[in-house]
mmJSON file of the N, C-alpha and C atoms, coordinates in Angstrom:
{"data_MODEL":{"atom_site":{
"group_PDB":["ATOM","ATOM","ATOM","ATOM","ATOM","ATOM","ATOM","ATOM","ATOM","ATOM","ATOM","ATOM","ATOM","ATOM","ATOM","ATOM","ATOM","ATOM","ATOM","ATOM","ATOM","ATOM","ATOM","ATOM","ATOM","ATOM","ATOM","ATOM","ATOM","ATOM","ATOM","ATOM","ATOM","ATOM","ATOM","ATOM","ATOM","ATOM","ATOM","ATOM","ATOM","ATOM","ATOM","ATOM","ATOM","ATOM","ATOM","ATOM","ATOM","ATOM","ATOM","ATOM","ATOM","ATOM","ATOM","ATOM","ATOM","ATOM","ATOM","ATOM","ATOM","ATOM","ATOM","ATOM","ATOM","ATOM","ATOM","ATOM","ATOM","ATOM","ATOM","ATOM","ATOM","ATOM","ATOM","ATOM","ATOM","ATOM","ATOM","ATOM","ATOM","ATOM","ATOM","ATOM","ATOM","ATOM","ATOM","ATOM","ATOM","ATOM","ATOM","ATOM","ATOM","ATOM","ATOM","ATOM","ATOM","ATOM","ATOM","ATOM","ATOM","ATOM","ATOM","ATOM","ATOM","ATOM","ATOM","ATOM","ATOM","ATOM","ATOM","ATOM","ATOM","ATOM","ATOM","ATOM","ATOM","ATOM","ATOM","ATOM","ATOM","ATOM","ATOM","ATOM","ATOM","ATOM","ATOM","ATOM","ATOM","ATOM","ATOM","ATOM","ATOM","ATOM","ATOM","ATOM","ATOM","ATOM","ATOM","ATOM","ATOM","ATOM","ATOM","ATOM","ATOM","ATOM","ATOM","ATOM","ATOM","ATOM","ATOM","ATOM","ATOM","ATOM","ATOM","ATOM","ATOM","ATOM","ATOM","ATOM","ATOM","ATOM","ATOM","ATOM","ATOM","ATOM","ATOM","ATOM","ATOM","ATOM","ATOM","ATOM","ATOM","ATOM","ATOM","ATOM","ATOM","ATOM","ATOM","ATOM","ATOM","ATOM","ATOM","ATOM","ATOM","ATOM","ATOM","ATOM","ATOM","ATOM","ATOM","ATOM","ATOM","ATOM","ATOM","ATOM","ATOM","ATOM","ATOM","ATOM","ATOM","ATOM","ATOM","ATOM","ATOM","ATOM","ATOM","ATOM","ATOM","ATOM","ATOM","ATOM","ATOM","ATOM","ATOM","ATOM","ATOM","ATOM","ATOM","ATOM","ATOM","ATOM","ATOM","ATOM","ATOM","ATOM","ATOM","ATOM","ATOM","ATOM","ATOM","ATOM","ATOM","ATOM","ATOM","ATOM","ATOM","ATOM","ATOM","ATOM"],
"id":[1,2,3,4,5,6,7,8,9,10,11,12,13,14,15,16,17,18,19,20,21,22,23,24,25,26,27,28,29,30,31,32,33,34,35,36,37,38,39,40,41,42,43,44,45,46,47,48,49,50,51,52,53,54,55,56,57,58,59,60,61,62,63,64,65,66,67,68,69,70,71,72,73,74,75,76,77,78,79,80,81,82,83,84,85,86,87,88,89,90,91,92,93,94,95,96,97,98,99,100,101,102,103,104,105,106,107,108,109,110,111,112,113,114,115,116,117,118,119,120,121,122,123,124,125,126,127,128,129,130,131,132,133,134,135,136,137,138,139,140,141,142,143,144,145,146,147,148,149,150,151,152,153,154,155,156,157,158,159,160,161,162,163,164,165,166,167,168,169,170,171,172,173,174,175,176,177,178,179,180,181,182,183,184,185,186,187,188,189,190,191,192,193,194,195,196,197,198,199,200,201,202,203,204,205,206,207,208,209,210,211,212,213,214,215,216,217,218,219,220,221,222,223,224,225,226,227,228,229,230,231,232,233,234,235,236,237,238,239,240],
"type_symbol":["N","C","C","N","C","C","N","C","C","N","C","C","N","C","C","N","C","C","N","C","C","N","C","C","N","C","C","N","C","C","N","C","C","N","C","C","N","C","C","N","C","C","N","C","C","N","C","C","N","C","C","N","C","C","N","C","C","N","C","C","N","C","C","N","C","C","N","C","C","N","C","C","N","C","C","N","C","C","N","C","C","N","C","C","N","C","C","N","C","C","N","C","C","N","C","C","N","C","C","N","C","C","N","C","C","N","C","C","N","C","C","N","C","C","N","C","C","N","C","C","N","C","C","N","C","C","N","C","C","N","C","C","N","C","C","N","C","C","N","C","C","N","C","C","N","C","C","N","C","C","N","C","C","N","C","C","N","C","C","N","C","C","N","C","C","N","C","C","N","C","C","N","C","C","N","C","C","N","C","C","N","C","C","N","C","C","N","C","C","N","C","C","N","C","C","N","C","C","N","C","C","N","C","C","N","C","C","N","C","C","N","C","C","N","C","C","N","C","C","N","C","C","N","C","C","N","C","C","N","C","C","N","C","C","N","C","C","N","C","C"],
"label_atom_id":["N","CA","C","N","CA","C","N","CA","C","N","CA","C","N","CA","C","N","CA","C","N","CA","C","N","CA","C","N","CA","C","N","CA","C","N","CA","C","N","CA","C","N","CA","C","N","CA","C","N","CA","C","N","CA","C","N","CA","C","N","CA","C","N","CA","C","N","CA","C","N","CA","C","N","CA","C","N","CA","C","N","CA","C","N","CA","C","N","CA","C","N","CA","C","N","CA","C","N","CA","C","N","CA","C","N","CA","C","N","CA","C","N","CA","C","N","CA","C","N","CA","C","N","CA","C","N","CA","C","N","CA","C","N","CA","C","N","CA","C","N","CA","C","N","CA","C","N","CA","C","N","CA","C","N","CA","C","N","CA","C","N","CA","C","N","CA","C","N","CA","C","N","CA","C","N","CA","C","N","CA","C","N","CA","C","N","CA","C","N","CA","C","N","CA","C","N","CA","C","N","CA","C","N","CA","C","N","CA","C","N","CA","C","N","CA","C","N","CA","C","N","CA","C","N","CA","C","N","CA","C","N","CA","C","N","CA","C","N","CA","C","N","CA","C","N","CA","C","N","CA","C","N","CA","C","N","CA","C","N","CA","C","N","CA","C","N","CA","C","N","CA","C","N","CA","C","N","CA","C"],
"label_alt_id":[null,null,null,null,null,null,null,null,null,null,null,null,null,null,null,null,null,null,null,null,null,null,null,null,null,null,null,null,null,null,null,null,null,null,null,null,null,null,null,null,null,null,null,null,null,null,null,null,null,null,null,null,null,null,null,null,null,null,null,null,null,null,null,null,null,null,null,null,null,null,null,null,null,null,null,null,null,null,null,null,null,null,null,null,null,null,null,null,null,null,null,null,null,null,null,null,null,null,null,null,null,null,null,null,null,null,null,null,null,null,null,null,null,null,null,null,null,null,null,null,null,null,null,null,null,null,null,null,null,null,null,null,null,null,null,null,null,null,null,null,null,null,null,null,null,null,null,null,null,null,null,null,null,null,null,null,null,null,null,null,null,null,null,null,null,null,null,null,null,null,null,null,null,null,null,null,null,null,null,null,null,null,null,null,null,null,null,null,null,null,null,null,null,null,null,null,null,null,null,null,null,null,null,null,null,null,null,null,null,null,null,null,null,null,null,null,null,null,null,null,null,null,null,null,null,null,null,null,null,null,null,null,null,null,null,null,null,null,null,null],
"label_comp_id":["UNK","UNK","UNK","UNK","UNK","UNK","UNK","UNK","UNK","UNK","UNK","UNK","UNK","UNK","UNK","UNK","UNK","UNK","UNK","UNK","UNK","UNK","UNK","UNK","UNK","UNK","UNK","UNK","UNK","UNK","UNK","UNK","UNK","UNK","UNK","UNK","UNK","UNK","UNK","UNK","UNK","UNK","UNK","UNK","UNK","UNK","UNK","UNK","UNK","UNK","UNK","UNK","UNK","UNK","UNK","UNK","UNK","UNK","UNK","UNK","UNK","UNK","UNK","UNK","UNK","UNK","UNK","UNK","UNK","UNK","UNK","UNK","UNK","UNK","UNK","UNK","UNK","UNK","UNK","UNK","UNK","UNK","UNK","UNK","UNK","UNK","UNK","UNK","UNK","UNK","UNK","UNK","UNK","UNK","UNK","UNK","UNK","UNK","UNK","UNK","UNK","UNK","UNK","UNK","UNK","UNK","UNK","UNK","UNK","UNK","UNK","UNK","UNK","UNK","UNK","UNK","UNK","UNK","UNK","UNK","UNK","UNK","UNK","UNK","UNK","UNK","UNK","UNK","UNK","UNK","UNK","UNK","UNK","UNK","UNK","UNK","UNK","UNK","UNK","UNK","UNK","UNK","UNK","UNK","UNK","UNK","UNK","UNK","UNK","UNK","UNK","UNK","UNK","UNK","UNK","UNK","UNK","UNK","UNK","UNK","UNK","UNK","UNK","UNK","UNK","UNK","UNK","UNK","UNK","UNK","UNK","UNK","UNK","UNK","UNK","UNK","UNK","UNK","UNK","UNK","UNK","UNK","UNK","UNK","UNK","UNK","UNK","UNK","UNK","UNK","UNK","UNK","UNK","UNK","UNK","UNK","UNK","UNK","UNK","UNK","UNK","UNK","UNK","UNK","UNK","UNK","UNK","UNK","UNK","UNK","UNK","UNK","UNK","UNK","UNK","UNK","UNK","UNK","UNK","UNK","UNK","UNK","UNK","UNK","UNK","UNK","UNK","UNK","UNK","UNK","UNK","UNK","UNK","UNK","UNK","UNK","UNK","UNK","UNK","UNK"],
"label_asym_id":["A","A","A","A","A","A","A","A","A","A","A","A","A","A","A","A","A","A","A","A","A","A","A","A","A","A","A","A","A","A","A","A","A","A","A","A","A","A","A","A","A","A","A","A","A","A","A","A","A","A","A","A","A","A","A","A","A","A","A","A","A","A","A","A","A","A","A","A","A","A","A","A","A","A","A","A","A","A","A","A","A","A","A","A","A","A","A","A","A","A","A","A","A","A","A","A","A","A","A","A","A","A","A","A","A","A","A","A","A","A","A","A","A","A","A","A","A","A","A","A","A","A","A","A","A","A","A","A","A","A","A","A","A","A","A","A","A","A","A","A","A","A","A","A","A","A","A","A","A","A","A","A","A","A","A","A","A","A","A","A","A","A","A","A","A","A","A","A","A","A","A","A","A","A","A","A","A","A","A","A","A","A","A","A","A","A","A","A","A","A","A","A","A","A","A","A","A","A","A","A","A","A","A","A","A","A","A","A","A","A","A","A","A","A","A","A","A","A","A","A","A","A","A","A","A","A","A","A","A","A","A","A","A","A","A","A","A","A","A","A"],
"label_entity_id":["1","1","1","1","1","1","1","1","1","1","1","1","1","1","1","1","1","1","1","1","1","1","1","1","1","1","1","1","1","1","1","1","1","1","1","1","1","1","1","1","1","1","1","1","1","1","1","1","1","1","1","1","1","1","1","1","1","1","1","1","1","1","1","1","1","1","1","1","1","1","1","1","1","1","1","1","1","1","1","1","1","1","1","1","1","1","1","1","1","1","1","1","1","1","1","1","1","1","1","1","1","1","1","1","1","1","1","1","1","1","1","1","1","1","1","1","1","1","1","1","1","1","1","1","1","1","1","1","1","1","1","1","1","1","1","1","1","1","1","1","1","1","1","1","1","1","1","1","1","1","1","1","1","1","1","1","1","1","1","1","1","1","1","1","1","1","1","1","1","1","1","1","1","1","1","1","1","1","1","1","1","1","1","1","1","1","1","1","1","1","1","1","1","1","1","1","1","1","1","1","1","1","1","1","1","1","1","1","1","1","1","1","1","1","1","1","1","1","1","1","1","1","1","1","1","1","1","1","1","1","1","1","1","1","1","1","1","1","1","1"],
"label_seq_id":[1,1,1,2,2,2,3,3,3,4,4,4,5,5,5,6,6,6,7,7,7,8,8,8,9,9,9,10,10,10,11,11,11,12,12,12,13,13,13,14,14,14,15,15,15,16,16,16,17,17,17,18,18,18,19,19,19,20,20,20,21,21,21,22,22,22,23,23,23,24,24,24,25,25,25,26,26,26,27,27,27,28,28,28,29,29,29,30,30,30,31,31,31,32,32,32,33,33,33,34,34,34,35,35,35,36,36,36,37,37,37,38,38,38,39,39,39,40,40,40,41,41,41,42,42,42,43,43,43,44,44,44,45,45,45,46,46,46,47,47,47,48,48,48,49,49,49,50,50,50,51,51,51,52,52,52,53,53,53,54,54,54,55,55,55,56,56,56,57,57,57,58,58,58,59,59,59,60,60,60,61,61,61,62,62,62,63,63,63,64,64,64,65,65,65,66,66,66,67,67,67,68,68,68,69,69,69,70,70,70,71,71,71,72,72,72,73,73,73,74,74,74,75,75,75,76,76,76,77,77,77,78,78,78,79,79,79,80,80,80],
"pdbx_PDB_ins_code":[null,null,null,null,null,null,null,null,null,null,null,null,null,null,null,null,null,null,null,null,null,null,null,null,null,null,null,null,null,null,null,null,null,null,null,null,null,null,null,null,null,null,null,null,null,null,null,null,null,null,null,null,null,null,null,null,null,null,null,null,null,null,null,null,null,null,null,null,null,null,null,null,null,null,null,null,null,null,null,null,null,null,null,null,null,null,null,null,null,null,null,null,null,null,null,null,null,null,null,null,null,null,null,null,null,null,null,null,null,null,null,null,null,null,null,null,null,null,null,null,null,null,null,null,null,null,null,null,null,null,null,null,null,null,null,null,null,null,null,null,null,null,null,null,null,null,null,null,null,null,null,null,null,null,null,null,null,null,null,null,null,null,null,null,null,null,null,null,null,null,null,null,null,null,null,null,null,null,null,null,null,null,null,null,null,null,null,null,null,null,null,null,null,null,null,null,null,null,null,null,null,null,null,null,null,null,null,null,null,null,null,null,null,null,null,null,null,null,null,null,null,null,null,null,null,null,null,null,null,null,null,null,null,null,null,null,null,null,null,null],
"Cartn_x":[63.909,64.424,63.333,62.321,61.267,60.56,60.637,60.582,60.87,62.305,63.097,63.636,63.205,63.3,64.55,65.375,66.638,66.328,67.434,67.391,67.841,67.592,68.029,69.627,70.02,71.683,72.163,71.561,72.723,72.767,72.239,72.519,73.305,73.162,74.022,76.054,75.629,76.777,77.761,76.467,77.385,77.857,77.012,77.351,78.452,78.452,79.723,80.899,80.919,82.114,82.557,82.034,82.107,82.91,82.555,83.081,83.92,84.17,85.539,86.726,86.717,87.332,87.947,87.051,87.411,88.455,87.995,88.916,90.362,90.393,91.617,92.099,91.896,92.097,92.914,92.026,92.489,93.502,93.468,94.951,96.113,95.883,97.357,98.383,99.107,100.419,100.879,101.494,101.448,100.596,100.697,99.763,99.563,97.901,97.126,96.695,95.698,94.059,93.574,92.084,91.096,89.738,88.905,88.12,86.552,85.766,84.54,83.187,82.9,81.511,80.399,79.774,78.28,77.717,76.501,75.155,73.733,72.748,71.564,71.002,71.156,70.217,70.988,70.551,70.979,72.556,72.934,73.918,75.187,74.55,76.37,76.042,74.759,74.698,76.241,75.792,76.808,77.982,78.114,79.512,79.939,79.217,79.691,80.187,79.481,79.881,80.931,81.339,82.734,84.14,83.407,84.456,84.816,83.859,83.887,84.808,84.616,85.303,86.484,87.097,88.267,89.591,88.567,88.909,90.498,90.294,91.461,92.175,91.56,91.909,93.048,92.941,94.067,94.856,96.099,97.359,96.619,95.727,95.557,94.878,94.523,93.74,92.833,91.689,90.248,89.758,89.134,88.494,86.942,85.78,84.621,84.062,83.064,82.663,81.436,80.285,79.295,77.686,78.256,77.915,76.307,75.642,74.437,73.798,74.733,74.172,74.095,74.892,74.671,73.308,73.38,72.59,71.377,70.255,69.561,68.611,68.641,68.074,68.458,67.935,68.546,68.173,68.868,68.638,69.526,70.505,71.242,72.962,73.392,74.628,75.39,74.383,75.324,75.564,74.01,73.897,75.083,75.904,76.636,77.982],
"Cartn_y":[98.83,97.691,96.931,96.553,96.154,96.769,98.729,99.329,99.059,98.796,98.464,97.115,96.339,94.98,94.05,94.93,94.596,93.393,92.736,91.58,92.61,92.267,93.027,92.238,91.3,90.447,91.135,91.294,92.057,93.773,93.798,95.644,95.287,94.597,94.567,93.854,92.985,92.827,94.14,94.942,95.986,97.238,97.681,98.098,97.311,96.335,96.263,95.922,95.498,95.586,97.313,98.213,99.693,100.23,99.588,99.79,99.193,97.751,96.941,97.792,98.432,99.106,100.334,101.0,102.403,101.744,100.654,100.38,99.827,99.35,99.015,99.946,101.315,102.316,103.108,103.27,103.789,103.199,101.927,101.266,101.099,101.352,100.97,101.628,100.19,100.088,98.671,99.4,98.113,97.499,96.303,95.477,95.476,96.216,96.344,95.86,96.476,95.725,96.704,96.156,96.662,96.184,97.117,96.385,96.507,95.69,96.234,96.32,97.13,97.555,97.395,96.345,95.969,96.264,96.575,96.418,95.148,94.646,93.754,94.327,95.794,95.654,96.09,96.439,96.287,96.672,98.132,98.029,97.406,96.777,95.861,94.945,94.123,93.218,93.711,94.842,95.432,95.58,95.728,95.611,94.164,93.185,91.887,91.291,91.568,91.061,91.608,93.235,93.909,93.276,92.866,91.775,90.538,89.969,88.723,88.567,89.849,90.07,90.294,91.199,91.468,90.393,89.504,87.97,87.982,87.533,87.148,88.29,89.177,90.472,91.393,91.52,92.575,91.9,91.778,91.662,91.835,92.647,93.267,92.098,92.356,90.923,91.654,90.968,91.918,91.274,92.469,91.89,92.573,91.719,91.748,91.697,93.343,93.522,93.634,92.737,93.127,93.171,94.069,94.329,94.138,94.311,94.115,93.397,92.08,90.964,91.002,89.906,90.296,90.666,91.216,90.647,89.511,89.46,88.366,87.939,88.562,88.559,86.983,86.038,84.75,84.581,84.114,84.314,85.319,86.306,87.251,87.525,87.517,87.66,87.85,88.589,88.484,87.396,86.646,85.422,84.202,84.462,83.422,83.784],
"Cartn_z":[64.696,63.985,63.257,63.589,62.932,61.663,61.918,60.34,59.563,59.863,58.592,58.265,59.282,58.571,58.999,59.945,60.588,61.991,61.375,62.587,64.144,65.12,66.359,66.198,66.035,66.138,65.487,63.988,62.751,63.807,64.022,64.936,65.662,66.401,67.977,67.094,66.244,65.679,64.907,64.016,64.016,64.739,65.626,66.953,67.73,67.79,68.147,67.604,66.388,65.215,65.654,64.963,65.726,66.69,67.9,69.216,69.756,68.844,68.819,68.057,66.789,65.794,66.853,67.39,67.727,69.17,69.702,70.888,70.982,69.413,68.486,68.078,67.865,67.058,68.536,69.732,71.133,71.742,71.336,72.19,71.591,70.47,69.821,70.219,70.599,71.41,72.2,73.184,74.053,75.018,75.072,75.205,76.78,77.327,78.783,78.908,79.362,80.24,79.89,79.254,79.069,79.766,80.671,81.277,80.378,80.529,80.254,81.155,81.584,82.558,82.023,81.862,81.1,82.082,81.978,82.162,81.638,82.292,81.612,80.682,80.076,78.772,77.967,76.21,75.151,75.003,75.393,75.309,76.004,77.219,77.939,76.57,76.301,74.995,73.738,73.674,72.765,73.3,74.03,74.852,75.147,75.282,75.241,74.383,72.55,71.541,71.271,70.9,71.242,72.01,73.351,74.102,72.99,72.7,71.917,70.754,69.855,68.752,68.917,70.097,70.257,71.009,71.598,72.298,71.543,69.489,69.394,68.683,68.599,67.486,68.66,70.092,70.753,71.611,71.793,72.41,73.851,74.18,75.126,76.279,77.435,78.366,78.914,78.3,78.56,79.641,80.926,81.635,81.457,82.335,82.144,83.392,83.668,85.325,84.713,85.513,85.043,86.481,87.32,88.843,88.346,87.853,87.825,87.344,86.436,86.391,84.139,83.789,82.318,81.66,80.348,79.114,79.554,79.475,79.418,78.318,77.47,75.912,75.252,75.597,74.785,73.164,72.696,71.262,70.499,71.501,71.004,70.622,70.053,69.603,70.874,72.112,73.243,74.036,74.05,74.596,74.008,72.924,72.67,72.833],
"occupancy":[1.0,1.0,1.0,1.0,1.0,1.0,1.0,1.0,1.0,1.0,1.0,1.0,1.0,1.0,1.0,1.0,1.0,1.0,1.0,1.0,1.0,1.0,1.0,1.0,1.0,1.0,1.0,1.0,1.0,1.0,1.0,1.0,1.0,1.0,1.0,1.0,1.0,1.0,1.0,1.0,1.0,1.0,1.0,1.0,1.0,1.0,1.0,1.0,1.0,1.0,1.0,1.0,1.0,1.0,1.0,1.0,1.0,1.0,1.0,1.0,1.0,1.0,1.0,1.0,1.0,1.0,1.0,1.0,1.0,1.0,1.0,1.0,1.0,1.0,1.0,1.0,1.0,1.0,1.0,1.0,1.0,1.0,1.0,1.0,1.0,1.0,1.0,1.0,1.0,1.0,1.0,1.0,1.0,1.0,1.0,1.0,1.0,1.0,1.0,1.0,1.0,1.0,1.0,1.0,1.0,1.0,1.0,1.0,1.0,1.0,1.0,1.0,1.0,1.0,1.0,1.0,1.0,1.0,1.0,1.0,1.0,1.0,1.0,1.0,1.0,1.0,1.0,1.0,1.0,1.0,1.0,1.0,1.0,1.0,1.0,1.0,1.0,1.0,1.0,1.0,1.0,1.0,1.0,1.0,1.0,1.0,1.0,1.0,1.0,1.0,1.0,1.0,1.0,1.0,1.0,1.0,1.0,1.0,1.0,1.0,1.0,1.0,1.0,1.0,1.0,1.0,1.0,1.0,1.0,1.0,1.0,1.0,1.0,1.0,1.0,1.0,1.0,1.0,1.0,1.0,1.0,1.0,1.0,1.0,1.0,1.0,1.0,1.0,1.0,1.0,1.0,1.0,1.0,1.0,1.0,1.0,1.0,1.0,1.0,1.0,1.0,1.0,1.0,1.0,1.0,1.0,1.0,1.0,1.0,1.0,1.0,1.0,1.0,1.0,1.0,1.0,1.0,1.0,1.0,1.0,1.0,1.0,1.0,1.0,1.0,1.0,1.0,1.0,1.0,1.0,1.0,1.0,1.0,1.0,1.0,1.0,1.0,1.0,1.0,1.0],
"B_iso_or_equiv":[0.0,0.0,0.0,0.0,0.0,0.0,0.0,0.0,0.0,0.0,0.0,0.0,0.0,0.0,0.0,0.0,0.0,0.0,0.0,0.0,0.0,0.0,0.0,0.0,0.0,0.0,0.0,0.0,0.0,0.0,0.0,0.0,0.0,0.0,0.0,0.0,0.0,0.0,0.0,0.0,0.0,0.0,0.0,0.0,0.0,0.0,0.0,0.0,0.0,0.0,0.0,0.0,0.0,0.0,0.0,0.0,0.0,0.0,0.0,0.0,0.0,0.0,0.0,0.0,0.0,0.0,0.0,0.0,0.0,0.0,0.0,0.0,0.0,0.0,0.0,0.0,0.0,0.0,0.0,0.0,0.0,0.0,0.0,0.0,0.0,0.0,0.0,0.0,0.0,0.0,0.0,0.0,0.0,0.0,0.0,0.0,0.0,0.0,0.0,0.0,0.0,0.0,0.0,0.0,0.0,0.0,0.0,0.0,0.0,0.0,0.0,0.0,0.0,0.0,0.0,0.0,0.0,0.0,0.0,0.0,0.0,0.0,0.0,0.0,0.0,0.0,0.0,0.0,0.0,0.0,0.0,0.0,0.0,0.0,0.0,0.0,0.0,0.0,0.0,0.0,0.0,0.0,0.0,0.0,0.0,0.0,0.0,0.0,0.0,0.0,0.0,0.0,0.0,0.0,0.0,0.0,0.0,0.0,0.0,0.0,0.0,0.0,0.0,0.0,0.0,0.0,0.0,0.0,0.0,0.0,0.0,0.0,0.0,0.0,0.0,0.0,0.0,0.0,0.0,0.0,0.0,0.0,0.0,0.0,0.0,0.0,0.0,0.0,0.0,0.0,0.0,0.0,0.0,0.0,0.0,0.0,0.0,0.0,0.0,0.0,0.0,0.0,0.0,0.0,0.0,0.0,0.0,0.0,0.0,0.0,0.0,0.0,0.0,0.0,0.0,0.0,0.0,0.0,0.0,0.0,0.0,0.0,0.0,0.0,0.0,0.0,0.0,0.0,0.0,0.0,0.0,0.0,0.0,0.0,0.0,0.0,0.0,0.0,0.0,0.0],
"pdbx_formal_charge":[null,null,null,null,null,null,null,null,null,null,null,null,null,null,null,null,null,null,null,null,null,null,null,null,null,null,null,null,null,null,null,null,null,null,null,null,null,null,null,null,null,null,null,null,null,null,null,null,null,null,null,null,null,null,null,null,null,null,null,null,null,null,null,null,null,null,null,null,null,null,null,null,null,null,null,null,null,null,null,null,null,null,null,null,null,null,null,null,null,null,null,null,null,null,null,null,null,null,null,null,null,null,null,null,null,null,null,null,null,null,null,null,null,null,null,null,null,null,null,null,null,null,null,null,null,null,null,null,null,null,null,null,null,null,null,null,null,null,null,null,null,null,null,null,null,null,null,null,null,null,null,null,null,null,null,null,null,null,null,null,null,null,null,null,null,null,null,null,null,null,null,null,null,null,null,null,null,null,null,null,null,null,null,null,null,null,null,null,null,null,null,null,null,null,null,null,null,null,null,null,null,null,null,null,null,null,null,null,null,null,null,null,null,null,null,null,null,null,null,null,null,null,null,null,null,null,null,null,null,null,null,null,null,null,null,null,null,null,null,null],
"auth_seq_id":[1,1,1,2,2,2,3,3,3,4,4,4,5,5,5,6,6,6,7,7,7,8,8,8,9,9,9,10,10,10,11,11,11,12,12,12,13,13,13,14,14,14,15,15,15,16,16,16,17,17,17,18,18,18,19,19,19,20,20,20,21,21,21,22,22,22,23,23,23,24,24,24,25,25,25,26,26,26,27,27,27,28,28,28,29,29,29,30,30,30,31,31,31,32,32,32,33,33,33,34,34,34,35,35,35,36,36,36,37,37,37,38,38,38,39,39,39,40,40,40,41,41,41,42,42,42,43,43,43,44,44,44,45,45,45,46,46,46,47,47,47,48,48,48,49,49,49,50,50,50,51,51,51,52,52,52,53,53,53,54,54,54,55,55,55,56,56,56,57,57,57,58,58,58,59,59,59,60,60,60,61,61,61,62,62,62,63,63,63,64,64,64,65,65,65,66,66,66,67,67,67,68,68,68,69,69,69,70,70,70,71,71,71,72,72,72,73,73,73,74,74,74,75,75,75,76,76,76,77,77,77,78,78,78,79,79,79,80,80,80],
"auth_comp_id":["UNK","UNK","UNK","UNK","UNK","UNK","UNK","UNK","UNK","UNK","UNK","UNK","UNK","UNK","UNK","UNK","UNK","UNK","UNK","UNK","UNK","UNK","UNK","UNK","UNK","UNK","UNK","UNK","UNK","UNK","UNK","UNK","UNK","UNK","UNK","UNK","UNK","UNK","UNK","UNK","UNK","UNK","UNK","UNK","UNK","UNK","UNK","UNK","UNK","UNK","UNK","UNK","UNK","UNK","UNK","UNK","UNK","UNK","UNK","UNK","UNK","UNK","UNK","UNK","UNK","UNK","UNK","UNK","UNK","UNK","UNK","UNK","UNK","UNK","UNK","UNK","UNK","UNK","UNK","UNK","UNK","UNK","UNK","UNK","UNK","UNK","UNK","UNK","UNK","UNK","UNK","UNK","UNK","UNK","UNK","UNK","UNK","UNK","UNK","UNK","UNK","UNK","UNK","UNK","UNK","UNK","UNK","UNK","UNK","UNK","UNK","UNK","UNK","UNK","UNK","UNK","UNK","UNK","UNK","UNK","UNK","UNK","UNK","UNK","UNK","UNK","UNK","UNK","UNK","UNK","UNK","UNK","UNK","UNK","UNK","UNK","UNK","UNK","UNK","UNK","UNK","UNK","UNK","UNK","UNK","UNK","UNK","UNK","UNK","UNK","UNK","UNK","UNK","UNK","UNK","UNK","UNK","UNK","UNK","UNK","UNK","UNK","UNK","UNK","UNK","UNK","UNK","UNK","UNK","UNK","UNK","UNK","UNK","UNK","UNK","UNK","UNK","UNK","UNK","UNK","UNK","UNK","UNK","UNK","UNK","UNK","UNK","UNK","UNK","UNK","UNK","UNK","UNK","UNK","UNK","UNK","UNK","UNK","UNK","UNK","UNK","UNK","UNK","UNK","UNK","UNK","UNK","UNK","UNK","UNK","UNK","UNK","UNK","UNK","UNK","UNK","UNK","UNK","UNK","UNK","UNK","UNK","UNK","UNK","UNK","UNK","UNK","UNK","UNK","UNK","UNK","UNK","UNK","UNK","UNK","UNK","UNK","UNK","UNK","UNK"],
"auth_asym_id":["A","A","A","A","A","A","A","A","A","A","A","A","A","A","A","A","A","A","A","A","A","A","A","A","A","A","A","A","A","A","A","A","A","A","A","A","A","A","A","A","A","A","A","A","A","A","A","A","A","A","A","A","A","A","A","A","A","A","A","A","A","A","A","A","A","A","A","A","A","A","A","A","A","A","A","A","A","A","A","A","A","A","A","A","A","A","A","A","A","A","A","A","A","A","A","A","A","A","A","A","A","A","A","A","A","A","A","A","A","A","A","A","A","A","A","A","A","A","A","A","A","A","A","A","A","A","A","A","A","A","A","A","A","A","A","A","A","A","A","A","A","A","A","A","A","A","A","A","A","A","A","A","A","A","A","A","A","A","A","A","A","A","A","A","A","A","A","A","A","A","A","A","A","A","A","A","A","A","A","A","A","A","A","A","A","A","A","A","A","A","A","A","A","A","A","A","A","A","A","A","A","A","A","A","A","A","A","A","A","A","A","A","A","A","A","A","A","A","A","A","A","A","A","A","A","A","A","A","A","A","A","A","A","A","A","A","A","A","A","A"],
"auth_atom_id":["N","CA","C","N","CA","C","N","CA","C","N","CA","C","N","CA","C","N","CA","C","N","CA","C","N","CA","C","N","CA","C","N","CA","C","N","CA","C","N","CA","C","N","CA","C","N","CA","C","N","CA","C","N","CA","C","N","CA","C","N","CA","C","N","CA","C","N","CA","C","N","CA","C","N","CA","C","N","CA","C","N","CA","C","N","CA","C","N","CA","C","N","CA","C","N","CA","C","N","CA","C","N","CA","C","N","CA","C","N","CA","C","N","CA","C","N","CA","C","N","CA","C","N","CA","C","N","CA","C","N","CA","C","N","CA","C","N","CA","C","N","CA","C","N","CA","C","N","CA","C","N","CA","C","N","CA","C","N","CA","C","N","CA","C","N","CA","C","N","CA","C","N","CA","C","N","CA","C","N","CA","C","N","CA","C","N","CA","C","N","CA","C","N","CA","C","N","CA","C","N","CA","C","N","CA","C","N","CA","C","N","CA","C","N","CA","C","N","CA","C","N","CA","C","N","CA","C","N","CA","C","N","CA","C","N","CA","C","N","CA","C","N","CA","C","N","CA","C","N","CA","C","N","CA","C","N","CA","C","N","CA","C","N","CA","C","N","CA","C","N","CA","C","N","CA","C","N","CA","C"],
"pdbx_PDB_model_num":[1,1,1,1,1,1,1,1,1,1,1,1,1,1,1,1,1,1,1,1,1,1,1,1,1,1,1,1,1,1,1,1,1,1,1,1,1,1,1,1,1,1,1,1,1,1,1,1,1,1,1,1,1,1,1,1,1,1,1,1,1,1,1,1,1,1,1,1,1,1,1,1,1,1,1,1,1,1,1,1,1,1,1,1,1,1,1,1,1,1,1,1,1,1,1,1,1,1,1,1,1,1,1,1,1,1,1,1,1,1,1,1,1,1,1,1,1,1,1,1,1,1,1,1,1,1,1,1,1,1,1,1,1,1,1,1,1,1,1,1,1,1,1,1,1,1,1,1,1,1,1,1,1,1,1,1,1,1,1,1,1,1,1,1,1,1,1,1,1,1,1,1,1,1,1,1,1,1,1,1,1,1,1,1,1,1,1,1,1,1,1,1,1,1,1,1,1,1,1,1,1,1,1,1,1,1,1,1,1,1,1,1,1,1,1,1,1,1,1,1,1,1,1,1,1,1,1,1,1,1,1,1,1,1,1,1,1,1,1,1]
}}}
């Protein structure tokens, strides 16, 4: 990310725009549970903002397990 000049947020935002899309794309239908299994480094990050985005975008009621403790990167698209 630094090669090229990319913020680490703008990645993790579109990484998870991405992984929000394809999970919209997998559920369509009626309205579940979707859980999400984060992890503390980059990608539960990406998996958190994904949660975030989809907050008002799916019918669906997202839950959030995150056994090892969130994201701790402050300053990050996940952190908010």
């Amino acid at each position: 990310q630094q090669e090229l000049g990319l913020a680490a947020g703008l990645l993790m935002e579109n990484a998870a725009l991405a992984l929000a899309q394809l999970i919209q794309h997998l559920t369509d239908g009626p309205a579940g549970s979707i859980i999400f299994l984060v992890g503390p480094g980059n990608n539960g990050g990406d998996a958190l903002v994904a949660l975030r985005q989809l907050h008002q975008a799916t019918p669906h009621r997202l839950y959030l397990w995150a056994p090892l403790g969130l994201p701790r990167q402050m300053g990050s698209p996940a952190a908010d």
